[in-house]
N, C-alpha and C positions, 0 to 999 in steps of 0.2 A: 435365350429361350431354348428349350430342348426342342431337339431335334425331329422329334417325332409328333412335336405338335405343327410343324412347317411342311410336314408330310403329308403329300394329298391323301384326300381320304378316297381311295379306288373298289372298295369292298364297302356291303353293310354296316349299318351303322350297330347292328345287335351283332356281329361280331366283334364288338369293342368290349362285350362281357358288361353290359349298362349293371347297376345295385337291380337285385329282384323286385324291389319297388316298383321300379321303372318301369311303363307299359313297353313293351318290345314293338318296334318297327317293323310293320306287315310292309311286305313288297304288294305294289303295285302294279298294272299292267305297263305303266309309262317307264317301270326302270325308278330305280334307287333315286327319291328326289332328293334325299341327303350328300350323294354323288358331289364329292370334292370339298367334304367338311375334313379338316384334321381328324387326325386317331384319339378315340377319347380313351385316354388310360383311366385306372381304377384312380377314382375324385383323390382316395387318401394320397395319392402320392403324385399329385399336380400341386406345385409349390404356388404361391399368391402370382411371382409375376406371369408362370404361365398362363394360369387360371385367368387373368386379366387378359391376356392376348384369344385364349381359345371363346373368351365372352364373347370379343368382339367380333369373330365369324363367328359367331351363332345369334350374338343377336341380328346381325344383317342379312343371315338365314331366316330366322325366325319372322321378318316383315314378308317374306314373300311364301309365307304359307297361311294358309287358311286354318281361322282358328278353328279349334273342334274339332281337327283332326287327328289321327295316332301320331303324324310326322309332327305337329304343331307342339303336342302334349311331350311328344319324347326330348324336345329341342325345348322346350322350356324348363320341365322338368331339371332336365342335363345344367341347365342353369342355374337354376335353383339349388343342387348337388354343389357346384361350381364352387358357388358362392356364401355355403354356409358357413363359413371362417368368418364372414362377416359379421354374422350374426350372432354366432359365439363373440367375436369380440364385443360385440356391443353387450350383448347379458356380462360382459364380463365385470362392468361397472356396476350391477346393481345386485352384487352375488352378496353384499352384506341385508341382503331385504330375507326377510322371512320366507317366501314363496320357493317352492323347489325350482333348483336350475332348471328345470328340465321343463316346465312351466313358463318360466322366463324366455328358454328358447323357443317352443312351439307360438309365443307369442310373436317372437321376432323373428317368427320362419313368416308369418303374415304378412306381417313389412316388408320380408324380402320377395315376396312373392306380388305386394302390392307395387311398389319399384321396378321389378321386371316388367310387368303391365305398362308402366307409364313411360319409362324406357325408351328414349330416341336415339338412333347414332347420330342421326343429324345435328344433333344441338354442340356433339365434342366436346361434352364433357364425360371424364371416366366414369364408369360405372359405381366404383365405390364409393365415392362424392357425391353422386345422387342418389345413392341408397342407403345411408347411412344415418341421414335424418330420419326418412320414413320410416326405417325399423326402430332407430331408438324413442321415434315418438309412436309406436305402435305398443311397444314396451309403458311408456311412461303412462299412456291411456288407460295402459288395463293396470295398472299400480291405483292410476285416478277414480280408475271409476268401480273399481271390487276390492281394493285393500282397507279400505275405512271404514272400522266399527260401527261406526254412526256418520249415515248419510248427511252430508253437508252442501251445500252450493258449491259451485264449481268454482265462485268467484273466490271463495274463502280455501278453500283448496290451492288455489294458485297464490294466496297470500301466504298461505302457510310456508310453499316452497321460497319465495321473496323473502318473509322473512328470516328463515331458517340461513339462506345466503347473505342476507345483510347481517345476522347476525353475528356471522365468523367471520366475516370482513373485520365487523368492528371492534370483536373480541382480540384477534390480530394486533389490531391499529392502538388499541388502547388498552391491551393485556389485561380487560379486566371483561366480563358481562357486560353486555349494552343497556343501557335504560331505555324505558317506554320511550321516551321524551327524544331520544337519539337515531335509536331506531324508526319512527314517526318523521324524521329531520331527514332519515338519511334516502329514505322513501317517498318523501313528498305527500303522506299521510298524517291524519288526527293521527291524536292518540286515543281516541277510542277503538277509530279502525285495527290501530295495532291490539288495541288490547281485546279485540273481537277475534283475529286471527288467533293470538293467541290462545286465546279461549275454545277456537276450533283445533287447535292441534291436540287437543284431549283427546278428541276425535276421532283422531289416526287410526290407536292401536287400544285394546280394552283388556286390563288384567283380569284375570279370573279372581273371586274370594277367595279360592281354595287354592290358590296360588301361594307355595312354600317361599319366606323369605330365605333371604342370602341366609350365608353359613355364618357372617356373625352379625345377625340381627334376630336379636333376645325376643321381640314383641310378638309372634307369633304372623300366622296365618293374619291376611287381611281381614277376614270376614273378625276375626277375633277384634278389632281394631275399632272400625267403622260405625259399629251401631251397639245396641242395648234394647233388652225387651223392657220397654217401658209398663210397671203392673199399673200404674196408676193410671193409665187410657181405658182399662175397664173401668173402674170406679166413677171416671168421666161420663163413660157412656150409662153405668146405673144411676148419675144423679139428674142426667136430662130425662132416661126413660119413667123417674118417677114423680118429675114434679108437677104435670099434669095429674096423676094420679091421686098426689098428696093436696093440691088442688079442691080437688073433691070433697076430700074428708070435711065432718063438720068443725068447728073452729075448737073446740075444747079440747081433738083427737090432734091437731095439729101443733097446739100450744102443749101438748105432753108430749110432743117429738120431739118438738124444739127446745123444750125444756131440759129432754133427757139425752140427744144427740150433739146437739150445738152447744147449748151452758153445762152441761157435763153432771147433772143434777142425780140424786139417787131417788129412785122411786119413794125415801119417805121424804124428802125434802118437797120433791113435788106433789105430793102430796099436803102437804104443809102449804107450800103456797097454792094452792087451788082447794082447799080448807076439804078434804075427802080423805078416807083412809090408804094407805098404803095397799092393800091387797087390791081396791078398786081401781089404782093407778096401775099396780099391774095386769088384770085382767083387760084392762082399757090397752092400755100399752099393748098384749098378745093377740087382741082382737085386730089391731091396727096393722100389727105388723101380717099377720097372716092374711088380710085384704091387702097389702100393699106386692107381698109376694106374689099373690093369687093374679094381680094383674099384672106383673110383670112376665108372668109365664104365658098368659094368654098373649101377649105383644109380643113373646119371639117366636 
């Protein structure tokens, strides 16, 4: 342990040069209550195992002050400082995620900051043993609950992470892809549960359409892929909006639609079959269609 953290601390504690973050140590009328803490040097160049020893007078300090105060704030704070290695370590695990590092650790400055709170010496266990879950599962929470495109159940969330581990378990074991049916076995689930997880890890993460393929795949853009302007859904929607319409007409005006639309007939054939001339099937026919127009404009 170096030397100058076994050194009484005889002077203020803001003559240790604390980060300007740091709320500075107002003297009091009682005298320096920091009086006999180690010298705190600058955090960069406190190695782990000191850092580990100056934790433990400060946190034995830290019980006999009152919270809310500048001494209470600067002595946790100073921990907090301490202990950030921690917390780097722990985002260190999860620097293949999309989210900026820097994200990642503000998150797990949380957890270490929640850790210092709960924090016993009494219990004797080291410090970074008990705080190293709560930062990484302060980390994993906020992955859980704001990295997924499409909001899911929590329970389907937690399947995701099960599966995704049993899955390279069993890719391992059997060098090949795991099946539903293996998977399900290996978890003590249906297999529809699996195939529901599965079905939520779409969930995860969401492409853009306009999202550029690799460099050698020919097929274009997603959006290019995915869908088609179907024209024949208008046509759909002109034959419901007109058959009430056509409804209506009288039955002679219907029977020359249907003659000249559906059996594909020429005004003089239908004419022929309904025994009238050719010019009267067309005016009959222009009349028809210019009412059937006329209500179709009034309905949109």
């Amino acid at each position: 342990m170096s030397p100058r953290l076994d050194a009484s601390h005889t002077h203020q504690a803001t003559s240790a040069s604390p980060p300007e973050h740091l709320d500075p140590i107002e003297q009091d009328s009682e005298g320096d209550v920091l009086a006999g803490l180690p010298d705190i040097p600058p955090f960069e160049e406190v190695g782990a195992v000191d850092a580990r020893a100056l934790s433990k007078t400060l946190f034995a300090r830290l019980e006999s002050l009152e919270e809310g105060t500048y001494e209470y704030s600067y002595v946790r704070n100073t921990l907090v400082e301490l202990n950030l290695a921690l917390v780097k370590f722990a985002a260190s695990r999860f620097r293949s995620r999309s989210e900026p590092m820097e994200d990642i650790i503000q998150v797990g400055t949380i957890g270490l900051i929640k850790a210092i709170d709960r924090f016993e010496l009494s219990r004797g266990v080291e410090f970074p043993t008990f705080a190293m879950p709560t930062i990484v599962g302060e980390i994993k929470r906020f992955f859980r609950d704001t990295s997924w495109s499409v909001r899911v159940p929590r329970r389907l969330q937690e399947l995701r992470l099960d599966l995704a581990k049993a899955g390279d378990e069993l890719a391992q074991k059997l060098d090949r892809a795991p099946t539903v049916a293996e998977l399900a076995d290996r978890l003590g689930l249906s297999k529809e549960e699996v195939v529901e997880g599965m079905a939520a890890s779409n969930a995860y993460t969401a492409s853009s359409l306009d999202a550029q393929p690799e460099e050698d795949d020919s097929e274009g853009a997603l959006a290019d892929r995915i869908g088609y302007e179907d024209h024949g859904l208008e046509g759909i929607e002109y034959v419901e909006s007109l058959k009430p319409l056509i409804a209506e007409l009288p039955s002679r005006d219907r029977q020359i639609l249907s003659l000249r639309f559906v059996a594909g007939m020429t005004q003089s054939e239908i004419g022929e079959e309904l025994g009238i001339s050719q010019m009267h099937v067309s005016r009959l026919l222009s009349r028809t269609l210019v009412r059937l127009r006329k209500g179709l404009t009034v309905e949109e």
